[in-house]
Biotite code that builds the C-alpha atoms (Angstrom):
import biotite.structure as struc

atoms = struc.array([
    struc.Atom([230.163, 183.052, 246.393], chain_id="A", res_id=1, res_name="UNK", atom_name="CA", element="C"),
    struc.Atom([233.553, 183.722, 247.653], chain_id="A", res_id=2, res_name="UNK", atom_name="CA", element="C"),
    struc.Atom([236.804, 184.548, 245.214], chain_id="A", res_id=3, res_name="UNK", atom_name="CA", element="C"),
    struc.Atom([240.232, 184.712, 246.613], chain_id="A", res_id=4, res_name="UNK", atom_name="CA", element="C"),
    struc.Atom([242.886, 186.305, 244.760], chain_id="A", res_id=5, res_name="UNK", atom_name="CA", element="C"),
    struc.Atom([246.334, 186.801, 245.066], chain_id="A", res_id=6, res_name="UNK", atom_name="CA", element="C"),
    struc.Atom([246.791, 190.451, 245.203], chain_id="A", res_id=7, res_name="UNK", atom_name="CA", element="C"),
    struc.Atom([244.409, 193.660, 243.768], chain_id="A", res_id=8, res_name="UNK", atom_name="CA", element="C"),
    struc.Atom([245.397, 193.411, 240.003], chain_id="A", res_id=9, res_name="UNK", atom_name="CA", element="C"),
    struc.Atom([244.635, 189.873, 239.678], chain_id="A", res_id=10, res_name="UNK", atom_name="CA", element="C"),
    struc.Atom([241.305, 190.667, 241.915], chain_id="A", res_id=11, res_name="UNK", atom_name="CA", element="C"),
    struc.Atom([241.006, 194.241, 239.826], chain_id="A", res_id=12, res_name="UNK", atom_name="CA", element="C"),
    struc.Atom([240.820, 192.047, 236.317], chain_id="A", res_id=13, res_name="UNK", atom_name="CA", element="C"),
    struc.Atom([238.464, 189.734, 237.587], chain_id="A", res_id=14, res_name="UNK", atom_name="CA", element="C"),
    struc.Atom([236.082, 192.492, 238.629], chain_id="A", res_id=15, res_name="UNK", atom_name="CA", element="C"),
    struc.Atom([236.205, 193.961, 235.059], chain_id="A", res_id=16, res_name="UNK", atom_name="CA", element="C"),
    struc.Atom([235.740, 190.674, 233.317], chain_id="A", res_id=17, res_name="UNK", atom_name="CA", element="C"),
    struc.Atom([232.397, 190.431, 235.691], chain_id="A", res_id=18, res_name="UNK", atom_name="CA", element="C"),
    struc.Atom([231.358, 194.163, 234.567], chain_id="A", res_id=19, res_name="UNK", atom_name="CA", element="C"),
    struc.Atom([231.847, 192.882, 231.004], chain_id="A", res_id=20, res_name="UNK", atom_name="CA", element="C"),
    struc.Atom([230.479, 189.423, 231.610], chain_id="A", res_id=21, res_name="UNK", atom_name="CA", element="C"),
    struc.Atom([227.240, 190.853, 233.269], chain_id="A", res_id=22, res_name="UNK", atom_name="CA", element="C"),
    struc.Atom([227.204, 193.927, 230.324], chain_id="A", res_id=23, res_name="UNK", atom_name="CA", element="C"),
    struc.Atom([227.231, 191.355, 227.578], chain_id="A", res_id=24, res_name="UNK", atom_name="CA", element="C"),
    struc.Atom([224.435, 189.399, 229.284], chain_id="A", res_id=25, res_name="UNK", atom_name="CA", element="C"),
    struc.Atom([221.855, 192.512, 230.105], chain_id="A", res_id=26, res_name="UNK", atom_name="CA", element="C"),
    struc.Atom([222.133, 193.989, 226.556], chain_id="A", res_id=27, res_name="UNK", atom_name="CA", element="C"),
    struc.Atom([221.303, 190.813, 225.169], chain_id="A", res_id=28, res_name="UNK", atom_name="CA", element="C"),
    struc.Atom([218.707, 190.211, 227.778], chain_id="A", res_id=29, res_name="UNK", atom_name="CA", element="C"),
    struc.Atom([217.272, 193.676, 227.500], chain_id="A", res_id=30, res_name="UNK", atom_name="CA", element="C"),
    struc.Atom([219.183, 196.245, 225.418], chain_id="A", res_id=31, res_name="UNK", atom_name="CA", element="C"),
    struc.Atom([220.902, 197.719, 227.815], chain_id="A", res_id=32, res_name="UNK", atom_name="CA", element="C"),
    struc.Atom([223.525, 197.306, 231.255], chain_id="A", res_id=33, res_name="UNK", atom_name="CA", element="C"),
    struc.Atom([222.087, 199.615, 234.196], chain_id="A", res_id=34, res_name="UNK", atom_name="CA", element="C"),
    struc.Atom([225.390, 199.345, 236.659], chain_id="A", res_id=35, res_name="UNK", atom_name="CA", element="C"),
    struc.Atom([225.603, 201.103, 240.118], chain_id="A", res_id=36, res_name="UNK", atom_name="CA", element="C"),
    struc.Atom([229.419, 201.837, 240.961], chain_id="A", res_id=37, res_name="UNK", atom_name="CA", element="C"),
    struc.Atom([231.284, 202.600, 244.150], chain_id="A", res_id=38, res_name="UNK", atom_name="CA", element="C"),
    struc.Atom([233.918, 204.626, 245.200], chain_id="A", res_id=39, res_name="UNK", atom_name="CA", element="C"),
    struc.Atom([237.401, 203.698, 247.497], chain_id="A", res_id=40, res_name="UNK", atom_name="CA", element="C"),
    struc.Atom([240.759, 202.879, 245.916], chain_id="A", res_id=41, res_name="UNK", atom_name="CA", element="C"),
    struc.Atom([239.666, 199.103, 245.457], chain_id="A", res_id=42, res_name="UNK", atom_name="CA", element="C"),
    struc.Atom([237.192, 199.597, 242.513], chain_id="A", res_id=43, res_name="UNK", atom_name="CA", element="C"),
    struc.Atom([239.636, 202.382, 240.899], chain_id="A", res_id=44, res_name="UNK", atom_name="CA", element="C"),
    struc.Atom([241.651, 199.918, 239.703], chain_id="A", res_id=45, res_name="UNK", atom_name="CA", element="C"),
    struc.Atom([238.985, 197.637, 238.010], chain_id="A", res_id=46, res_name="UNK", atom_name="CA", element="C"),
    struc.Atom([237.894, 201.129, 236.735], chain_id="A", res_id=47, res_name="UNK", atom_name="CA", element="C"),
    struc.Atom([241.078, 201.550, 235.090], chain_id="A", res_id=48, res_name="UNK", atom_name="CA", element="C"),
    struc.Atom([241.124, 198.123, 233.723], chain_id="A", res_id=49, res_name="UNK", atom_name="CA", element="C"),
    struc.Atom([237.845, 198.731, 231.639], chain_id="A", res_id=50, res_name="UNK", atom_name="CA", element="C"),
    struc.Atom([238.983, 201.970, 230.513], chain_id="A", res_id=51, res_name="UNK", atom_name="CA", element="C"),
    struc.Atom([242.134, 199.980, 228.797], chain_id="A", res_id=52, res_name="UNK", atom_name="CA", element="C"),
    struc.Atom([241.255, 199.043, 225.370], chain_id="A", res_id=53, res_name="UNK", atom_name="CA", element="C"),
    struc.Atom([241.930, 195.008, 225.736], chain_id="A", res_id=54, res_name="UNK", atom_name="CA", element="C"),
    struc.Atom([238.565, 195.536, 228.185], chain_id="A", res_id=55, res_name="UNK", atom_name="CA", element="C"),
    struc.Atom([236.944, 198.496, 226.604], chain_id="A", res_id=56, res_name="UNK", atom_name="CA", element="C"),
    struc.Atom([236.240, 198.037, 223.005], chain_id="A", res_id=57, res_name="UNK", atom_name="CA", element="C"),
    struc.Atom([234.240, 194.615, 224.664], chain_id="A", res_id=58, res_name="UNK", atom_name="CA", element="C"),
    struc.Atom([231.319, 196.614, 225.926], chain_id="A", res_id=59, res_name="UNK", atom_name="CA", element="C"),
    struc.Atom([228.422, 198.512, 223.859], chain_id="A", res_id=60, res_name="UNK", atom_name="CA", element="C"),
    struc.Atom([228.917, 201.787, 225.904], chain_id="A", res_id=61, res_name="UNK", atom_name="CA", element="C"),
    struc.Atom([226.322, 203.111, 224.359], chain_id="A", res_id=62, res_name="UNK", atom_name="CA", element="C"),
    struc.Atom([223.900, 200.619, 225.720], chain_id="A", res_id=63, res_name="UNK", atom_name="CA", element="C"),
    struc.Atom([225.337, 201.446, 229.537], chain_id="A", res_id=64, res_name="UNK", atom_name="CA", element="C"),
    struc.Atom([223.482, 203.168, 232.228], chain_id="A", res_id=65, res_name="UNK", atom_name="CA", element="C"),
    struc.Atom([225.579, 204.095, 235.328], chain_id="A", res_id=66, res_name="UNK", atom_name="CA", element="C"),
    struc.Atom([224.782, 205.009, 238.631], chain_id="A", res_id=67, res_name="UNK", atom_name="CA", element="C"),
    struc.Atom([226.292, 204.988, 241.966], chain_id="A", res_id=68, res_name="UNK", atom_name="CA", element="C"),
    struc.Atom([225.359, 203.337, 245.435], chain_id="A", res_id=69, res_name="UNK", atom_name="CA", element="C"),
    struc.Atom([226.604, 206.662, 247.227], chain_id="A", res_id=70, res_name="UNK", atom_name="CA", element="C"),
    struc.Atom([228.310, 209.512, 247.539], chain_id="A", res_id=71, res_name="UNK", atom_name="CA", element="C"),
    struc.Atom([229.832, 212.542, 249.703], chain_id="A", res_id=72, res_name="UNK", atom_name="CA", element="C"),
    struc.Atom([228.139, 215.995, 249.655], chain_id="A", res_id=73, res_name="UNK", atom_name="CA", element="C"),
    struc.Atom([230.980, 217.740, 248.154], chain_id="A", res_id=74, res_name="UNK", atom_name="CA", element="C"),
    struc.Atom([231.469, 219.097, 244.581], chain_id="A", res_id=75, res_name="UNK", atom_name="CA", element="C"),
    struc.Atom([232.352, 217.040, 241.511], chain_id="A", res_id=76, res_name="UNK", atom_name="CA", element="C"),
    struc.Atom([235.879, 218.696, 241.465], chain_id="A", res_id=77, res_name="UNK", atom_name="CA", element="C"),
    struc.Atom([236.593, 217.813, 245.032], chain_id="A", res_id=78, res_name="UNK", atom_name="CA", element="C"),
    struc.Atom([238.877, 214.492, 245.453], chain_id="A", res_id=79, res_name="UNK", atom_name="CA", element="C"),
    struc.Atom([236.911, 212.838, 247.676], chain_id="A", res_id=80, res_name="UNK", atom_name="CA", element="C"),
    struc.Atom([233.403, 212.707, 245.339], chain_id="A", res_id=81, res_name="UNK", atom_name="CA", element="C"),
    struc.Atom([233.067, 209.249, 244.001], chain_id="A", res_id=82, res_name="UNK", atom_name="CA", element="C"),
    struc.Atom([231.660, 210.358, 241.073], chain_id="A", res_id=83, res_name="UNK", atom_name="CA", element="C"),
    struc.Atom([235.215, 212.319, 240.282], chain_id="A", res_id=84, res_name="UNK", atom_name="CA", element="C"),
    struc.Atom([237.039, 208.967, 241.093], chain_id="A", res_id=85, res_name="UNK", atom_name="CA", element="C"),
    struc.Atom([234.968, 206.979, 238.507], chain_id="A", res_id=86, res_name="UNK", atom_name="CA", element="C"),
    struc.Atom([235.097, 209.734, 235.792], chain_id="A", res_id=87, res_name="UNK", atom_name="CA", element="C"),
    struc.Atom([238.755, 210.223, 236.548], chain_id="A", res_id=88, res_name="UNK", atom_name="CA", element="C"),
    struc.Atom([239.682, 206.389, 235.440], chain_id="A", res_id=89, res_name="UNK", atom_name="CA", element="C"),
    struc.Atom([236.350, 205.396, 233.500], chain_id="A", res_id=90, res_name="UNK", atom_name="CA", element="C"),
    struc.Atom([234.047, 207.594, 232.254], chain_id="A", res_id=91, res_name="UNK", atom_name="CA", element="C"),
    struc.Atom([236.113, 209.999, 230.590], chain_id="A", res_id=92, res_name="UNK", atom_name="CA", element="C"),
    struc.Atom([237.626, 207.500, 228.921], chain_id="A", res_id=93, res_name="UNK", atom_name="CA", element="C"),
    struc.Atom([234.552, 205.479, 227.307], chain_id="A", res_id=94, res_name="UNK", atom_name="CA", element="C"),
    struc.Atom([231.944, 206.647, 224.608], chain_id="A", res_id=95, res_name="UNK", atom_name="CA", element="C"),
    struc.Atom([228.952, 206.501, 227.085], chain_id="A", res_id=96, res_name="UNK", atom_name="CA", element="C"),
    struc.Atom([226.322, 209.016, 226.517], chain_id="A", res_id=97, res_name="UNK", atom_name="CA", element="C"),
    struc.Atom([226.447, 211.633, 228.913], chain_id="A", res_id=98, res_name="UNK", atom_name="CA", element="C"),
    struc.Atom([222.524, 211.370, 229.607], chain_id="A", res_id=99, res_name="UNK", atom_name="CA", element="C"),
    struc.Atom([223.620, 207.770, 230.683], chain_id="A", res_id=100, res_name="UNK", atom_name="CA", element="C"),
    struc.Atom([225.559, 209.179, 233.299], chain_id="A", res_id=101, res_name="UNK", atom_name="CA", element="C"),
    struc.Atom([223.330, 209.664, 236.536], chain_id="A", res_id=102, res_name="UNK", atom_name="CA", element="C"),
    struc.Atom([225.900, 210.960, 239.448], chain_id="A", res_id=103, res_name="UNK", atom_name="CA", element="C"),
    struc.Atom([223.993, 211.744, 242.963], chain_id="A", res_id=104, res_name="UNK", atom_name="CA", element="C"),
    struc.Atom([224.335, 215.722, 242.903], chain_id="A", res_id=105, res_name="UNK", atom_name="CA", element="C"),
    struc.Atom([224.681, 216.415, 246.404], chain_id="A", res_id=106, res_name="UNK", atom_name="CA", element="C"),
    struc.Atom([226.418, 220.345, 247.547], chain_id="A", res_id=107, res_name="UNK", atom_name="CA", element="C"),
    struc.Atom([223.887, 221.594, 249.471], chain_id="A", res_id=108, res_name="UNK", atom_name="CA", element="C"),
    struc.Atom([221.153, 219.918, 251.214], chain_id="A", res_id=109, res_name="UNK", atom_name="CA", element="C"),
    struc.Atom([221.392, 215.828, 251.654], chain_id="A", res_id=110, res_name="UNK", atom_name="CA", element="C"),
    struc.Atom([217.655, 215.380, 252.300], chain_id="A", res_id=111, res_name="UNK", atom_name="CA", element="C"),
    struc.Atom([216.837, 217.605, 249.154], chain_id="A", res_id=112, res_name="UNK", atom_name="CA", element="C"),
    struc.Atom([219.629, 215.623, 247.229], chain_id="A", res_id=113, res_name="UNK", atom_name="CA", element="C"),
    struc.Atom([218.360, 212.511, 248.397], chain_id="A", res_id=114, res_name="UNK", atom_name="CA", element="C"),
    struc.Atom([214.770, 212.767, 246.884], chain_id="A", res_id=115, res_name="UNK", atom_name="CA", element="C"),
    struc.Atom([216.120, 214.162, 243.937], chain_id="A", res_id=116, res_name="UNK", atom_name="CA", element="C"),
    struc.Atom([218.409, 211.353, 243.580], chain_id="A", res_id=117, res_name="UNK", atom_name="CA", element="C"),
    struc.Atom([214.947, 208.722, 243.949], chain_id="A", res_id=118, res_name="UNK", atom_name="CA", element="C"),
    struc.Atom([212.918, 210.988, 241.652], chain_id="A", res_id=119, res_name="UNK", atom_name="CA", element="C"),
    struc.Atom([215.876, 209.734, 239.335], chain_id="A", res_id=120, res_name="UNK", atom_name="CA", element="C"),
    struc.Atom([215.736, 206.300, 239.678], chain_id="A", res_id=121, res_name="UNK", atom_name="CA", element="C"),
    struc.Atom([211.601, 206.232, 239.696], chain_id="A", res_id=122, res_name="UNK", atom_name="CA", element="C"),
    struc.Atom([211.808, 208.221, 236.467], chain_id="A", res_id=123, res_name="UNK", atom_name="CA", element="C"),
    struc.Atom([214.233, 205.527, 234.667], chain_id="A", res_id=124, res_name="UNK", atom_name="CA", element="C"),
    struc.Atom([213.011, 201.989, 236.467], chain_id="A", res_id=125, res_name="UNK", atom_name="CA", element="C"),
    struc.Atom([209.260, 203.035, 236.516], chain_id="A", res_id=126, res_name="UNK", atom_name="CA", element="C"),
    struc.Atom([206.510, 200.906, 237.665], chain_id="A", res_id=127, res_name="UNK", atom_name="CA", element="C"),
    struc.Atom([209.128, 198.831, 238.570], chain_id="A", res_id=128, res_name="UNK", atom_name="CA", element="C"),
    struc.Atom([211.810, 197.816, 241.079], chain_id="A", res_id=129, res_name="UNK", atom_name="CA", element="C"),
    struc.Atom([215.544, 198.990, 240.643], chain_id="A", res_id=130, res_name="UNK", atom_name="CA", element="C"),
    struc.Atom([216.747, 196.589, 238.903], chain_id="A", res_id=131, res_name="UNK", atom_name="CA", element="C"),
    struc.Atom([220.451, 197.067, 238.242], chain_id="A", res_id=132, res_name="UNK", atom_name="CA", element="C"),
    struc.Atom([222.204, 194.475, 236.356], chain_id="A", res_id=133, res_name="UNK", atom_name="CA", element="C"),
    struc.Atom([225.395, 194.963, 238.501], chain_id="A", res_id=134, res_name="UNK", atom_name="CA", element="C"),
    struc.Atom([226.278, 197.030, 241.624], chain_id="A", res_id=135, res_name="UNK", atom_name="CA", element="C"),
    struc.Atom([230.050, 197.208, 242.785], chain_id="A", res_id=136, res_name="UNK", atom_name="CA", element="C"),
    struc.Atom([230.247, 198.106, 246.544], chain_id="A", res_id=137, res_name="UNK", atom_name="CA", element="C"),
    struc.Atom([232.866, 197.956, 249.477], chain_id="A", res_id=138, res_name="UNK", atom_name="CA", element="C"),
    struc.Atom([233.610, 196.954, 252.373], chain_id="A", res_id=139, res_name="UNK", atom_name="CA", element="C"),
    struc.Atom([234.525, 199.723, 255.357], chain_id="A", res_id=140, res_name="UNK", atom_name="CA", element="C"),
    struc.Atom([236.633, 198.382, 258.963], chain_id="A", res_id=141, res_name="UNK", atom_name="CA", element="C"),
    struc.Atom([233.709, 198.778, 260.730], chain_id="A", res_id=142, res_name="UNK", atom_name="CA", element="C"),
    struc.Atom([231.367, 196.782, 258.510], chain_id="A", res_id=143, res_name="UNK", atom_name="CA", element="C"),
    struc.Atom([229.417, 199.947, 256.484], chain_id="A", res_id=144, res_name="UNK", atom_name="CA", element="C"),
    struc.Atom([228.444, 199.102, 252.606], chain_id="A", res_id=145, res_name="UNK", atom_name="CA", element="C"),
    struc.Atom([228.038, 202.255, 250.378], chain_id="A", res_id=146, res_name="UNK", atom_name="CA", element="C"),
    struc.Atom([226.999, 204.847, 253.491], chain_id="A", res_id=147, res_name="UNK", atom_name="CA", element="C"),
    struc.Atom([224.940, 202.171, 255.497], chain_id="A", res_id=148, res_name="UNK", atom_name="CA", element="C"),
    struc.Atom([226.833, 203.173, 258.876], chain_id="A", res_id=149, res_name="UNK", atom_name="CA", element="C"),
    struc.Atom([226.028, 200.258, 261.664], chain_id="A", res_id=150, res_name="UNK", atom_name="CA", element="C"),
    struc.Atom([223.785, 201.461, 264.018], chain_id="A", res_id=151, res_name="UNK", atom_name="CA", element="C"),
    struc.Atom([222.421, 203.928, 262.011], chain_id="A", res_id=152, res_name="UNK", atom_name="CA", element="C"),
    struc.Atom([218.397, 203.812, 261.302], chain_id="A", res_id=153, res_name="UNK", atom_name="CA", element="C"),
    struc.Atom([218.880, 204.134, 257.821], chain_id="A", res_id=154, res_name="UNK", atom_name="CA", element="C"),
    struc.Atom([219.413, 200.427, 258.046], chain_id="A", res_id=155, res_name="UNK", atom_name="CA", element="C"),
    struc.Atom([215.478, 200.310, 259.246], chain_id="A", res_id=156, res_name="UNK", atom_name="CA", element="C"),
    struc.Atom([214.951, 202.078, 256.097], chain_id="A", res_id=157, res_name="UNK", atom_name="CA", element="C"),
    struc.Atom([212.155, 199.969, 254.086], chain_id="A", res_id=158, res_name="UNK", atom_name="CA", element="C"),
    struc.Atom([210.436, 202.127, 251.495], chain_id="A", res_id=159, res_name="UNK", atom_name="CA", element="C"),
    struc.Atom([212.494, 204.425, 250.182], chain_id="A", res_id=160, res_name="UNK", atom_name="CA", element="C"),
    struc.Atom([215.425, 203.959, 248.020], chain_id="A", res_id=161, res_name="UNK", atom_name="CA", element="C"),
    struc.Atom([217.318, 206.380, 248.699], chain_id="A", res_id=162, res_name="UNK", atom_name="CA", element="C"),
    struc.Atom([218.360, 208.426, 251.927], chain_id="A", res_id=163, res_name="UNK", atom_name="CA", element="C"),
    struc.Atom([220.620, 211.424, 253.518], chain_id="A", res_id=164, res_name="UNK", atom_name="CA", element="C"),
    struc.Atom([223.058, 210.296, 255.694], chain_id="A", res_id=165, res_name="UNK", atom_name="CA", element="C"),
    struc.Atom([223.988, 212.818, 259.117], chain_id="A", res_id=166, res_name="UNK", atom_name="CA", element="C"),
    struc.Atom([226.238, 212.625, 261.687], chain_id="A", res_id=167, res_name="UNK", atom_name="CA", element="C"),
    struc.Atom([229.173, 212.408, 259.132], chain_id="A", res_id=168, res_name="UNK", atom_name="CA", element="C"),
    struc.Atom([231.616, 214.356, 257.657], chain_id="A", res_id=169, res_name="UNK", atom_name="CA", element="C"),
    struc.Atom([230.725, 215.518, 254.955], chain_id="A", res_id=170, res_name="UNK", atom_name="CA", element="C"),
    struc.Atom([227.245, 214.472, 255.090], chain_id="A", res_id=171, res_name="UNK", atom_name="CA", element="C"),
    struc.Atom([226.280, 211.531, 252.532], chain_id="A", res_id=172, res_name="UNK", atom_name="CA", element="C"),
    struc.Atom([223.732, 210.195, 250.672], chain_id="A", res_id=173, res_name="UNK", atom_name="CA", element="C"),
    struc.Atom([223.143, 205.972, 249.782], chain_id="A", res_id=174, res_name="UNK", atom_name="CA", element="C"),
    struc.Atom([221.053, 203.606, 248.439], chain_id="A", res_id=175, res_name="UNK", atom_name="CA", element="C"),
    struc.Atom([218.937, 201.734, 251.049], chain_id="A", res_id=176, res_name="UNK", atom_name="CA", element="C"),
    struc.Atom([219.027, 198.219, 251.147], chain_id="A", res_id=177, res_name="UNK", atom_name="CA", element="C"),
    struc.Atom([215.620, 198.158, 249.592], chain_id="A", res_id=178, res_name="UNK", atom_name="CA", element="C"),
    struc.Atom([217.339, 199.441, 246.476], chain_id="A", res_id=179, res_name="UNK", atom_name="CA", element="C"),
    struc.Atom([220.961, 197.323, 246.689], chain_id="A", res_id=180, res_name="UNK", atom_name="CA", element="C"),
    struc.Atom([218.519, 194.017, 247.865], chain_id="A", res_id=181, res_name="UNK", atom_name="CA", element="C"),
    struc.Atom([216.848, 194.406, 243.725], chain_id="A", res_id=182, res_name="UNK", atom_name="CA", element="C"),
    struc.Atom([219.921, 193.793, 241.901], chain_id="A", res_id=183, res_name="UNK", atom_name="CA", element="C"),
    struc.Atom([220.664, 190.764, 240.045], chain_id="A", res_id=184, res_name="UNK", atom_name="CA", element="C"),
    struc.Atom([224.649, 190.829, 240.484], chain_id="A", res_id=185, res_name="UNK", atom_name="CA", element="C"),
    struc.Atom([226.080, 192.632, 243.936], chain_id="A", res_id=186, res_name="UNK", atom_name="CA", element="C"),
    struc.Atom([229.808, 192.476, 243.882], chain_id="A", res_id=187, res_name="UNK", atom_name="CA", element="C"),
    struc.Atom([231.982, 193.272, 246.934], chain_id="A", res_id=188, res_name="UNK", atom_name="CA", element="C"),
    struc.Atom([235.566, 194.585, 246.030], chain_id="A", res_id=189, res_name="UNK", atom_name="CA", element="C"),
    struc.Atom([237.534, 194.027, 249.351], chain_id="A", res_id=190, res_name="UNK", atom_name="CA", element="C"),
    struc.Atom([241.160, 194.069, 249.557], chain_id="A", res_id=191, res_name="UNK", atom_name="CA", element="C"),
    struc.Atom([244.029, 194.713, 252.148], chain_id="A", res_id=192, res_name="UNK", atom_name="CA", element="C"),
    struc.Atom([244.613, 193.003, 255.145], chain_id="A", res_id=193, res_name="UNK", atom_name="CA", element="C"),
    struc.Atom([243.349, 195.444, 257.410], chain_id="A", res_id=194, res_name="UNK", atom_name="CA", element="C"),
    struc.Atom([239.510, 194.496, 255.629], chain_id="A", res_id=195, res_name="UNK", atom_name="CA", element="C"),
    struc.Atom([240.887, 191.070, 257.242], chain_id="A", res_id=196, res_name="UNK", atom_name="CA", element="C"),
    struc.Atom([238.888, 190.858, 260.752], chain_id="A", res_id=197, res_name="UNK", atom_name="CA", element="C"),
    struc.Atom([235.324, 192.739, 259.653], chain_id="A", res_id=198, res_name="UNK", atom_name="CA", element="C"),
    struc.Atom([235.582, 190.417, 256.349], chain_id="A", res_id=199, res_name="UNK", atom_name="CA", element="C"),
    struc.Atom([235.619, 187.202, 258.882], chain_id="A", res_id=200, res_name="UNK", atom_name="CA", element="C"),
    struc.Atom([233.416, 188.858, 260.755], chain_id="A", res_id=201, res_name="UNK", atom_name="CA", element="C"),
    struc.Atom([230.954, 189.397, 257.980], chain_id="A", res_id=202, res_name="UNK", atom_name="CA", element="C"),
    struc.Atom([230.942, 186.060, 256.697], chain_id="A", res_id=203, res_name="UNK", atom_name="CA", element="C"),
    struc.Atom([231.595, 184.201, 259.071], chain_id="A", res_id=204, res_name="UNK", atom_name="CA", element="C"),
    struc.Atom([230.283, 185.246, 262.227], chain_id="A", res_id=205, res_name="UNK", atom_name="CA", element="C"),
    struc.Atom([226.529, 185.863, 263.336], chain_id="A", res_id=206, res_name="UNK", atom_name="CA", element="C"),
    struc.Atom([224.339, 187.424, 260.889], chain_id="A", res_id=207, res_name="UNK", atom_name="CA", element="C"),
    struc.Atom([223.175, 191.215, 262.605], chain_id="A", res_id=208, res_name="UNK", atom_name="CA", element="C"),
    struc.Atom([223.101, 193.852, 259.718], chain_id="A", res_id=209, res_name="UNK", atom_name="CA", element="C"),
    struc.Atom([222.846, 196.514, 262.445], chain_id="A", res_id=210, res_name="UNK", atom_name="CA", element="C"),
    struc.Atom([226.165, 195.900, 263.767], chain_id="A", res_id=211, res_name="UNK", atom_name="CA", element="C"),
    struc.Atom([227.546, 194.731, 260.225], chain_id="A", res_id=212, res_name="UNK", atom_name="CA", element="C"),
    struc.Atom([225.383, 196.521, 257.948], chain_id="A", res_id=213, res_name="UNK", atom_name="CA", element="C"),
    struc.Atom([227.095, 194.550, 254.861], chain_id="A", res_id=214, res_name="UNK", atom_name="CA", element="C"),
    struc.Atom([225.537, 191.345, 256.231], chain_id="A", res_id=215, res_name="UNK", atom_name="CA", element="C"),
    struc.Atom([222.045, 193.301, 254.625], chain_id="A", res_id=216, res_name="UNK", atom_name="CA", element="C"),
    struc.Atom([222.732, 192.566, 251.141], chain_id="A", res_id=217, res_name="UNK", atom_name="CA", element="C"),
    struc.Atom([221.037, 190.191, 250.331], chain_id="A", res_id=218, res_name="UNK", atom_name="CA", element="C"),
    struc.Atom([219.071, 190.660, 246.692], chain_id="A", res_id=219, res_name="UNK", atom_name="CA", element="C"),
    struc.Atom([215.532, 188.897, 246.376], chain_id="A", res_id=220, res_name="UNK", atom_name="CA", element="C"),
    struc.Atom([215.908, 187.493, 243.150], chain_id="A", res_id=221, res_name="UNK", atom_name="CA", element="C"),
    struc.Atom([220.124, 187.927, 242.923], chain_id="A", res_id=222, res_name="UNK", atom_name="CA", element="C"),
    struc.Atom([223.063, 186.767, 243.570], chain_id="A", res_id=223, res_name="UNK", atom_name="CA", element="C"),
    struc.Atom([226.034, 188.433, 245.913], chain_id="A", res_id=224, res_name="UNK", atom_name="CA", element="C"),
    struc.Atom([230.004, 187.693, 245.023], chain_id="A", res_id=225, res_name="UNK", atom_name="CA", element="C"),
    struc.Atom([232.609, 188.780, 247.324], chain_id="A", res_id=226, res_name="UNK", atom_name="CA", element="C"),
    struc.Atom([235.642, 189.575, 245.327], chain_id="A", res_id=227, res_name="UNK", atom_name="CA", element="C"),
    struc.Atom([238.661, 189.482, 247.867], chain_id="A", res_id=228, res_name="UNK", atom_name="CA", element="C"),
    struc.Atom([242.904, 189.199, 247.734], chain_id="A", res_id=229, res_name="UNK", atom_name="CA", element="C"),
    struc.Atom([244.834, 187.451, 249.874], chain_id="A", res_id=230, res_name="UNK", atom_name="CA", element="C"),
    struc.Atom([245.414, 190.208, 252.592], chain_id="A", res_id=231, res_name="UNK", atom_name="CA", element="C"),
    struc.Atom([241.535, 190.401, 252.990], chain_id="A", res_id=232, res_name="UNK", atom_name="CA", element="C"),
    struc.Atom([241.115, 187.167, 253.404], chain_id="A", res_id=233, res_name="UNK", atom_name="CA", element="C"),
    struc.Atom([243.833, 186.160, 255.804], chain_id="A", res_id=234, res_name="UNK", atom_name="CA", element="C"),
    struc.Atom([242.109, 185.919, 258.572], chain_id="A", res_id=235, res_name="UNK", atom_name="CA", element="C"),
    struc.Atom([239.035, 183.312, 256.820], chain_id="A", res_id=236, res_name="UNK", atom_name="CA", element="C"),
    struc.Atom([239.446, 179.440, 257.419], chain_id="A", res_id=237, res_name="UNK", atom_name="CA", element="C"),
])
């Protein structure tokens, strides 16, 4: 499902109204909201939104369980952690628990970081499959979701949920697309004009997640929404 907005605020609201729409549904589904968020300047500002209390005193924060799709090896304190970002204009802001707050600890070694990060996610799904209620993610030029670079064999990635990702700088570490493909909501953030061509692209042209690793979303048993303004989509028919 495609939504076209005028400019980021309008498309910024309409992200937090999902977060709350989707938050009111799992806690009365199941007690609780498990949410995976992403970084970028898109999602700050929906991050803002549901920090402001028109959106915030609309959600059970105690009944929400974050985590995030990925993140840069780089302390919490440095500005380019996503985890900063989305404590910076969120988090700090909201009465979650702090033992509801699950950031991917990565300073040292991604592969160690990585299986730590699983062992997380094992240890709160279970038996089961990760089943977040919501996951925000973008959109990169060049077609990447969270750190799923194209070309990259993470992409052939089909058991584990989580991986290290080499070869950039800093080093990463993501969710797999066997993790993002068990969520029940995947929303794409994308705005700006120069998102314009790899958004076409993306939805419009051939379907090869190895050169457009974004066209790999696609939950078993969900739903995806692409959440765009007006720049993003200029170049869609």
């Amino acid at each position: 499902m495609l939504w076209i907005f005028p400019d980021l605020e309008t498309l910024s609201r309409a992200a937090a109204a999902l977060f709350i729409r989707q938050a009111q549904r799992a806690i009365r589904r199941s007690g609780r909201f498990v949410v995976a968020l992403s970084g970028g300047q898109t999602p700050r500002r929906t991050y803002e939104w549901l920090a402001h209390p028109v959106c915030r005193n609309t959600v059970e924060w105690e009944a929400v369980y974050v985590f995030w799709g990925d993140e840069r090896c780089v302390p919490l304190e440095d500005p380019r952690s996503n985890a900063r970002m989305a404590y910076e204009a969120l988090l700090n802001h909201v009465p979650i628990p702090p033992d509801h707050i699950h950031p991917i600890v990565c300073e040292g070694d991604p592969a160690a970081a990585a299986v730590r990060y699983e062992a997380v996610l094992r240890r709160f799904f279970g038996e089961g499959p990760p089943r977040f209620d919501l996951v925000f993610l973008g959109l990169g030029e060049d077609g990447h979701t969270a750190s799923l670079f194209p070309f990259h064999p993470d992409l052939e990635e089909r058991t584990r949920w989580v991986v290290e990702v080499e070869g950039t700088l800093p080093p990463r570490v993501t969710l797999t697309f066997p993790a993002l493909n068990q969520a029940r909501r995947v929303a794409f953030l994308v705005s700006g004009a120069s998102k314009a061509e790899i958004l076409k692209e993306v939805l419009r042209g051939p379907v090869d997640p190895r050169r457009r690793p974004a066209q790999g979303i696609r939950p078993a048993a969900g739903r995806v929404l692409w959440l765009v303004d007006r720049g993003a989509a200029s170049r869609l028919e």
